[in-house]
Every structure is written in C-alpha cells, then in structure tokens.
N, C-alpha and C positions, 0 to 999 in steps of 0.2 A: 379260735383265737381268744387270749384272755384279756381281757381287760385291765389293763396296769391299774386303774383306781383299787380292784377289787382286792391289790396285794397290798392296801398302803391302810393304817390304823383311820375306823370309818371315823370317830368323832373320840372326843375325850369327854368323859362323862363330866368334867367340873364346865364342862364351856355350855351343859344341860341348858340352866338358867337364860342363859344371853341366848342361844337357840330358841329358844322357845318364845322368850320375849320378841325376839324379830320373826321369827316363823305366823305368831301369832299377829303381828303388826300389819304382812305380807296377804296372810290370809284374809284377814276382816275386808282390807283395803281391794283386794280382789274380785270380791263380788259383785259389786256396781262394775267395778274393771271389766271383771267375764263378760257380762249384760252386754255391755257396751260393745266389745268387741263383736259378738255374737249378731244386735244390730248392724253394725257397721258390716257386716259378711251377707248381710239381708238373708239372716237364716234364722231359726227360731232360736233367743236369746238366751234361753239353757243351755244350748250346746257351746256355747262360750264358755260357759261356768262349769260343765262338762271336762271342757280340753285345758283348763287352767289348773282345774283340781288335777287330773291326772299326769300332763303334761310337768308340774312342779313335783308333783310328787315320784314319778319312776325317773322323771332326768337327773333327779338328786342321788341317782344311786349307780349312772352309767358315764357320766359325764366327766372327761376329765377335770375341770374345772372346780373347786371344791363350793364357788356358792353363786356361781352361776342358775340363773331361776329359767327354765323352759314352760315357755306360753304360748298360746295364740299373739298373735302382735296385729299390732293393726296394719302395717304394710300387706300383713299375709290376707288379712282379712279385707282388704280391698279388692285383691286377687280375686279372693274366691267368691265375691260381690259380682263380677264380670264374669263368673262360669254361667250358663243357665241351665246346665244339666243338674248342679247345685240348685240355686235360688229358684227354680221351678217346681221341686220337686214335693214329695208330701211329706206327709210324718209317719215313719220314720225317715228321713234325711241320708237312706241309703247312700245317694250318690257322694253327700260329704261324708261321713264316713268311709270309703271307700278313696275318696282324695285324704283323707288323712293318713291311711293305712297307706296307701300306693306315693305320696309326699317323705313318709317315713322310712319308706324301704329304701328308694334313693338316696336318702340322708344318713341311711346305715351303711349300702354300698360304696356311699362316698369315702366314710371314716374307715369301714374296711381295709378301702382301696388304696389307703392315706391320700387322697385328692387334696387334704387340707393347706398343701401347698402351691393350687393351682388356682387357689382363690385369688390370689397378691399377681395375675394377669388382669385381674376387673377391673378399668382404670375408675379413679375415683370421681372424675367426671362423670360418669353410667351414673354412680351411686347417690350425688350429688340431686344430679337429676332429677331421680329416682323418687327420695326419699322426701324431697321440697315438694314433687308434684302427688305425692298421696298425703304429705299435710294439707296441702291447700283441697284436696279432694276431701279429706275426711271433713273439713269444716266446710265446705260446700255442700257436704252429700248429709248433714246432719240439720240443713237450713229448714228440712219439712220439719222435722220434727220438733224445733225450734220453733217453728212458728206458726203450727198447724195449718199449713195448705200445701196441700197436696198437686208441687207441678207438674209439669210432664215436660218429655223432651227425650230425644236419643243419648244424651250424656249431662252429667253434671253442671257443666258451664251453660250448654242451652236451657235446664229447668233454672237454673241461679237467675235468668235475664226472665224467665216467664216467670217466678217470683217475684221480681222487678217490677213486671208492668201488671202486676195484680197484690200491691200493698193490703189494699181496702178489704181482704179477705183473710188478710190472717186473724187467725183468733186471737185476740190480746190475753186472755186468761195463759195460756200456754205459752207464748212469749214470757210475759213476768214468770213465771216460775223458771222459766229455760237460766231468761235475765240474774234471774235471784239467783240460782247453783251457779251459777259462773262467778258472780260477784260475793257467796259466800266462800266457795272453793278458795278463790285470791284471795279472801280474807284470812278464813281460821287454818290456812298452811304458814299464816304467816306466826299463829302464834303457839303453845305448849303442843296441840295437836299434829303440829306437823302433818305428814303422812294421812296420819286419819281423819283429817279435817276437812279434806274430799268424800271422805266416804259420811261424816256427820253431816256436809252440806246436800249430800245428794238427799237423804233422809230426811232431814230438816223439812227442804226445800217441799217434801214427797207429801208429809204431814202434812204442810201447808193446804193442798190441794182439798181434804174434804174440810178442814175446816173454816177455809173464806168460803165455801161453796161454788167454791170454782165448776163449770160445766165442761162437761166436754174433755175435759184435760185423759190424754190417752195414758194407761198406766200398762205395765210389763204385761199384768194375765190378761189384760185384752189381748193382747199381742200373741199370745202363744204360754201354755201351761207351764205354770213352776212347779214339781212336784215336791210332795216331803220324802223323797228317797232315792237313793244313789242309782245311777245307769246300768241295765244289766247287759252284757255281751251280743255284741251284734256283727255280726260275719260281713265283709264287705261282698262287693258284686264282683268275680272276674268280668260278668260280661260288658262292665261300666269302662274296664282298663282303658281299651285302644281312646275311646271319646276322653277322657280323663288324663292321658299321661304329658298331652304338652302343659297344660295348668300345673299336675303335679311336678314337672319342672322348673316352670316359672318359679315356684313357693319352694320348693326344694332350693334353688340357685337363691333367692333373695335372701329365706332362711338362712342361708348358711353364711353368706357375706354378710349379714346382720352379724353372724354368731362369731364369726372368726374377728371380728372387732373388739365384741367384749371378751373374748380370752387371750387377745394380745394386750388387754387395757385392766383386767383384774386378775390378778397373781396369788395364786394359792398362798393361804399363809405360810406354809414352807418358805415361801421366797420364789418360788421356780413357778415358769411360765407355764400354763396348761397347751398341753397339744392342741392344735384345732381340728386335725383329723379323730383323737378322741371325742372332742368335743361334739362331734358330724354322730360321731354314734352314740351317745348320750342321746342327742336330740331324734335322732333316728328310730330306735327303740320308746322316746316319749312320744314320737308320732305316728308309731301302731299300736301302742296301746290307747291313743286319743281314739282314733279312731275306733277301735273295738267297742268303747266303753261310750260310745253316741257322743265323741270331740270331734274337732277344729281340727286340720293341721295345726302344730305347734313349734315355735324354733326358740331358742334364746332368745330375752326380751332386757334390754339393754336398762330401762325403766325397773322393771321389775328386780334385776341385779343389784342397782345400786342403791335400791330403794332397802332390802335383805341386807345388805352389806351398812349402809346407813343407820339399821334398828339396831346394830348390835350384832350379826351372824358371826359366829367363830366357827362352825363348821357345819358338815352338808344338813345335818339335823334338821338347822333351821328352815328349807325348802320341803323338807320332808311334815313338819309340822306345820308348815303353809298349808300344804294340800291334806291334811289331816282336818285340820281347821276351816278349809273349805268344805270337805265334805262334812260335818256336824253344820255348818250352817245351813246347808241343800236339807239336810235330815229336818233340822230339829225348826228353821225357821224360813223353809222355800214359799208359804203360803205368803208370810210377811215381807218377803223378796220381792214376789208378785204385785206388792202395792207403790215401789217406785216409780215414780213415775215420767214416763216416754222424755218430755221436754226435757227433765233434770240428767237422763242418761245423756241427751246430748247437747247440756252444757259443760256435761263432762268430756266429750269427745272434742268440744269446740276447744275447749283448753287443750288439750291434748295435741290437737292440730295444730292450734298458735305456738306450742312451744317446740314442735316439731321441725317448724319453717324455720330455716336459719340460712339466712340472707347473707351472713357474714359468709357463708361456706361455697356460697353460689356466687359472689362478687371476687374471695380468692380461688376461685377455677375461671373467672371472666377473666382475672388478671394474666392466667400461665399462658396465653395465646390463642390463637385463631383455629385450631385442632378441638381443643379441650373445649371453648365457647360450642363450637357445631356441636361434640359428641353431647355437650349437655344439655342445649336449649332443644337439641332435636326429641332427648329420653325424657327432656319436661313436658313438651307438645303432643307428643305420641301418648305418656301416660295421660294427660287430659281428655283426649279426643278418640282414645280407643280403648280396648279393653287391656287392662293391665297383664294379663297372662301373654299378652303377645308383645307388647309395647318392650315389657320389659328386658324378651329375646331377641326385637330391634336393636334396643338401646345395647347391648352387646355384641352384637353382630355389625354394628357402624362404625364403634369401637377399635373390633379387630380389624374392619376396613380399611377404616382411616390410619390405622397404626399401620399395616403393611404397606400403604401409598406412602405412608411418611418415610419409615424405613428405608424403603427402597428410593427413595429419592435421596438419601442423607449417604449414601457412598460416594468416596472423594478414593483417587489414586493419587500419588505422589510418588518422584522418584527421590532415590536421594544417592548423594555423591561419597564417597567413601574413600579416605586419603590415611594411608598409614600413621596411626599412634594420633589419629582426629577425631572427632565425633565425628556419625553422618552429617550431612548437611542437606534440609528436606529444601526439592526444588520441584518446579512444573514437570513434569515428565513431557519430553519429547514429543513433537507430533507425528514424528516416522519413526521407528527402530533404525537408527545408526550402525551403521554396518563396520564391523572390524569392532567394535566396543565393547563392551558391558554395559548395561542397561538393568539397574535397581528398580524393582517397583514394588508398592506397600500400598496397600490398600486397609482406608479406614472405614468403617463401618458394618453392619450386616452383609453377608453374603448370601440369602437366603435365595429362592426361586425369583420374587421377583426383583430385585435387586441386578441380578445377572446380568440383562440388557444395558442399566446404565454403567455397570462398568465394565461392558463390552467396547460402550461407546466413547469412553476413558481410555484406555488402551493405545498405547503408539501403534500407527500402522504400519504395515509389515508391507514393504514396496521393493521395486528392482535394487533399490540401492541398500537393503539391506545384509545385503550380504555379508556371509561369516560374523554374526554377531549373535552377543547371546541374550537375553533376559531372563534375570532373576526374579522369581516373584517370592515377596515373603510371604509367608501365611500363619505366621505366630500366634495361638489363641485361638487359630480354629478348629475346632474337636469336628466339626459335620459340614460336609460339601453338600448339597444337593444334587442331585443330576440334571440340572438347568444351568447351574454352574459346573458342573465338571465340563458339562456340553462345550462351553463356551471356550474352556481351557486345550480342549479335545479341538476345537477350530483352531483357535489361535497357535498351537503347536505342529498343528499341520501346515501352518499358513506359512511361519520362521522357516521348518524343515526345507519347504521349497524352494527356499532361499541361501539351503546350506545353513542355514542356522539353529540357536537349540532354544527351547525352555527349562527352564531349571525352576524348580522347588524348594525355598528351604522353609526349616522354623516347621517342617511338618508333623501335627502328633499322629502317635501312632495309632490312632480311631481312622484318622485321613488315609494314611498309606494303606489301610488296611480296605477301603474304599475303594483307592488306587488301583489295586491286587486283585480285587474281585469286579471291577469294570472292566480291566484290562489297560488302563489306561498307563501304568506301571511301566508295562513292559511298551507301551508306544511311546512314552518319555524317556527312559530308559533309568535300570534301576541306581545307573550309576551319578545321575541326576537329581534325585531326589535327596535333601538332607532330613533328616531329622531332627525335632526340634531338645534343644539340649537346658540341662539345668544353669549353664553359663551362658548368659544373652548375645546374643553374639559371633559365639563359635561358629555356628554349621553357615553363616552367612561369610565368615573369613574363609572356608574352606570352600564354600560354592564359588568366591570369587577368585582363588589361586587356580582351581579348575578349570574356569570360565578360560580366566588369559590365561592358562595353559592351552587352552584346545583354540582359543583362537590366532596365538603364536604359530601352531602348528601350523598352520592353512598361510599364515601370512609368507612361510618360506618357500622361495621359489624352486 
C-alpha cells in the first residue's frame, strides 16, 4: 500500500529557514521533555529521549498530517508505569522495547485497516475521564521526587496521604529547587523565551544545585546512565507478546484518540484535513522504529504539535530537524544532560500536570446528564485506583455498556393516521390490533438486538378480535435487521396470520429484503407484501395501504 504523503512535494526549500528555526526550538525543548517522560514511565530516563528523537523524526515522514510531531506523551507513559513486566526489568529494557514495537504494529494495522473512523465511537466522557485522571496522577506520582521522601503504598493517592503524615522528612534542599523550576518555568515563558524558557529554567534551576551546595539533591546519572552516543538496534522478545499485548492496546487505543484530535484540529497547510487513518500509520511505523532503536512507545503529542507549529513550521522538515537536533544533543552533550537535576524534572512534570487538568471539560460532561457523569467519574476512579492499562479498557467497555442500555430503552412506536391529500397524523398506537382496519406503525429509534424486547412490548396485541386486519410497519432508514429483531417480526406475523390477518413491510431497503430472502422470512410474509423503499417519501406506504384495503375488502364480502 502507498502511502499518499509520499506522492505529495515533501517540503519547499524556501520554507528551509522557518523549518529549521522551529525544528531547532522543538528539539532543544525536548530534552528535559524526554527525561521527563522517561521518569514518569519509571524506566530509565534515556529511553524517553530515545523514543522522542526517533519517534519525531521517522513520523515526519509517514504521517499524513504535514506537522504533526510523534512522541512518547505522558498519558502513554503512565501506562507503561503500571506494566511491571516493564518497570521491573534490567538494562537493557527488553520488555519496553518490545511494548514499543508490539504498540506500533497495532497502530500500523489500524491505519492499514483505515480504523481511523472508528475512533469518533469513544464517547468523550472515557476521554475526559481519562485524561483529568493522569494529570492529577502525573502531579501525584512526581511528589517524591519533589520532595525527596520516598512513600510507599499500592497507588499514588495512598503514597500522596503517607507523604502527608510524614512532612518532617522531606528534604528541603530538593523541595526549593523542585519549588524554584516551577516558579521559573511560569516565569521566563512568560517573556522573549517563550518555549525555551522551560528548558533555561530546568538548567538554571540544575546549576543551582552544586553551587549553594546543596546535599543530597538526586540528579539524572544517579538515576540511570546518559551516554554520549545514539541507540544501537535491539530486536524485541516474541516470547514477551502474549504477557505484553493487553498494555500494548491500552497505549495503542489511547494513542490514537490522542492522535486523531490533533489531525482533525491542525490542517495541512494545503487547507485539507489530514486522514487519521494515515495518521495511525505514521505513528505506527514511529512506534517500531522507537522501539528497535531502545524507545518508548510513541503516539502524536498534541503539546509538542503546537508548540512546532507555534516556532514557525512550514512544513514536515521542521520535525525531521527536531529529531536531528535531539540526537547531536545525546552525542555531543548527554554527559551534561546527566547533571539536571531529579526535583527540576519534576517541576517540570508538575506544570505539565496542572495544565493538563481541565476542570472546565469535566464540569461540561457533568452538565450532558446522568450517563456521561457515571461513564466518567467511573474512568476517573478506576484510572486512580488501578493500573491504567486495564482502567482504561473499563472505561470503554462501560461506555458501550451504558450506551446499548440507553439505546435500547430510547425505542418509542407510534402509529399514525393517514387521510387522503393530508399529512399523517402521529397517534398512540392501539392496544389491540383492530380487526377489519389498517393499522400504521413507525417506530423511532435503534432496532438493534437489544432494543427488540422493548418494542416487542410496544406492539398492539394481536387478540380474537383481531380479525381480517392488517399492520403496516414502516422501516425507512433501516439498512440492517438483526436476527433478534427479525425473530420478533417472525412471531408477531405468525401471531396476525392466525387471526386471518397480514404483516406488511414498507420503506424497505434493499440490504433488508435481501435479509428477508436469505432467512426465509420473504416468502412467510409474502413477497407480495413487502415494499420497497423509494426515492419519493411516501410512495410504497400509499401503495401498501390501497393493498391493505384491498385485501381487507375482499374478506369483508359476504
């Protein structure tokens, strides 16, 4: 399959300059970024920087999207925080690598498969959920490092409260530095540095450290080796798959509804929307070669987009010279990397968290009703109190729950009355089938499986006095029956018949009747019963009712 980007002019050499400027803005800013993330996945915090560098730099060259940036995000890396076939492992980090690769294949078969449209089924309450409850985690899960004590507990919320009741142990040197990158970060974004003024305060902040002679204050190469030299190829484990593949769908599935937001929300400079099933394989492709190359899973990072798009990007160049730029920083100054230090990565993360939380998005989903509040206080709860790789296939699976309970309760029948050169006129439908009549019925809402039962029990009943009567059911607009519902139609037409009476069909399209045909239920209605649905609204419902009282004239003479 070809890739449509790779037919379309890659960059225009005059847009060089502004590429470069924002690739270069993207990449510096990154570093600390990677670290971070890297932490926040409680894996060793090179492979952040790893999965950023190559992630930016092969997604800029598959991805339909022309400046879309592919990273680790920190959603993902919460995830992969709650594997422990990951976070337990040694170094080399076989098993993440091998969630990265097995993350990435999914997210290529998705694009493949074009799934890109089966995204827009996630209601945005999962998402909502979702997304509040790994801000509020990422700035929970960054309080040790903040504050140098080290809590314990089965989850984040119970070390946050044994933090609590052991103030008198944090170390204050590491506090004020955590303190100070937060409070410089707010500061120097606010003025010419923009963008980089995160990455001067983490540094600042970093320098500070040996010269108050601060103690103790934990810095990157305690933590795990920065080298001066780019990752060499590392073959994932088949035999890690089976224990590996619900995680790698978790991040696969979050990944992508991450990704398919920012390509309905940033538009190639053409003007034209990017695919998002492109999109799937762009990231899909940057998430085996993260992997390969000792990364992160990586998806689109919404942050990192607008931030490429903010420097000046005019086309993909600029993500391609992000990760150009990462890696000469890993070469020429990874020793120097080493020296940031722990508290200042996560004052970085604590901002990150803060402005992740958006209370505004979680008060209008409280607003849409009593559905949307359960699906999303439940996928806030669950992502708190358990491991995110499962939570978050809860938080979908309650979703579709809740949405088929709703569905199927929201079917109403109605009959309506029908008078020459009149509109219908929509009424209660009968509680008996009226015998000798014509009998209209319409039914509004889903007809799916579970639905059937309630508007079985909608339905006029079919009694001794029904005799010689007929009911028209419309079905306009439905392309697929089920066979729980045809079941239902299959009784109820049996039920009339015994009565001398008929079922009639109109409005039917031809995906229906062709259902009909192959159940057999065709020829038990009869095929001279069934209408067709026509391009004049209308028609085959005047022609089932001259029918109707035709054939129930017949019966009336004695």
């Amino acid at each position: 399959m070809k890739n449509p980007i790779l037919r379309r002019p890659f960059f225009n050499p005059a847009t060089i300059p502004e590429d470069l400027s924002a690739g270069l803005v993207l990449g510096i800013q990154s570093i600390p970024d990677g670290l971070a993330t890297g932490l926040l996945a409680l894996v060793n915090p090179v492979y952040g920087l790893y999965s950023y560098m190559t992630g930016v730099f092969v997604g800029a060259f598959f991805t339909s999207s022309v400046f879309i940036s592919v990273q680790a995000t920190s959603a993902m890396a919460l995830i992969i925080a709650s594997v422990p076939e990951v976070t337990e492992a040694t170094s080399p980090n076989i098993p993440l690598f091998t969630l990265a690769v097995l993350t990435g294949v999914i997210m290529l078969a998705a694009g493949l498969f074009k799934l890109g449209r089966l995204v827009r089924f996630v209601p945005n309450s999962v998402m909502v959920g979702f997304v509040n409850a790994v801000a509020l985690l990422i700035v929970l899960g960054q309080l040790d490092n903040l504050t140098g004590y080290r809590s314990s507990g089965p989850n984040r919320l119970v070390r946050t409260f044994d933090l609590l009741l052991n103030l008198d142990q944090i170390h204050r040197p590491t506090l004020i530095i955590g303190v100070l990158t937060i409070i410089l970060i707010l500061t120097l974004e606010r003025t010419r540095l923009n963008a980089l003024g995160m990455v001067v305060a983490i540094f600042f902040a970093s320098l500070i450290v040996p010269l108050v002679g601060a103690d103790n204050v934990a810095l990157a190469r305690q933590v795990a080796d920065i080298p001066n030299s780019l990752p060499t190829p590392i073959l994932p484990s088949l035999s890690l798959v089976p224990a590996l593949l619900i995680p790698a769908l978790s991040l696969a599935f979050v990944g992508l509804v991450q990704g398919t937001g920012i390509s309905a929300s940033v538009p190639n400079p053409d003007g034209s929307t990017p695919d998002a099933s492109g999109d799937f394989v762009g990231q899909g492709v940057a998430g085996i070669a993260a992997g390969l190359f000792q990364g992160m899973p990586v998806a689109s990072s919404m942050s990192a987009t607008s931030l490429v798009i903010a420097s000046g990007a005019r086309s993909r160049l600029a993500n391609i010279f992000a990760g150009i730029v990462i890696a000469l920083c890993i070469v020429f100054f990874g020793r120097m990397v080493g020296a940031i230090a722990m508290p200042a990565l996560a004052g970085l993360l604590i901002v990150i968290g803060c402005r992740t939380f958006k209370l505004s998005q979680m008060t209008g989903v409280w607003k849409t009703g009593l559905t949307q509040q359960i699906v999303m206080m439940l996928t806030f709860i669950a992502c708190l109190l358990m491991p995110l790789q499962y939570a978050v296939l809860i938080g979908v699976g309650l979703a579709v729950l809740l949405y088929v309970i709703q569905q199927s309760n929201r079917i109403q029948v109605v009959a309506w009355r029908v008078k020459p050169g009149q509109y219908p006129l929509e009424v209660e439908p009968p509680k008996e089938v009226p015998g000798g009549q014509v009998t209209i019925l319409v039914p509004y809402g889903s007809l799916f499986f579970a639905a059937a039962p309630v508007f079985n029990e909608q339905l006029p009943t079919v009694t001794e006095n029904s005799r010689h009567a007929v009911v028209i059911l419309r079905l306009r607009g439905e392309t697929d029956l089920g066979s729980t519902f045809l079941n239902v139609l299959t009784r109820y037409g049996e039920a009339l018949r015994s009565q001398d009476s008929l079922l009639m069909l109109v409005g039917v399209a031809p995906s229906v009747r062709r259902q009909l045909e192959r159940t057999g239920m065709l020829r038990s209605l009869g095929r001279e019963n069934v209408f067709l649905s026509d391009s004049l609204v209308g028609q085959g419902l005047e022609e089932a009712i001259d029918v109707a009282e035709a054939w129930i004239a017949a019966r009336s003479i004695p």
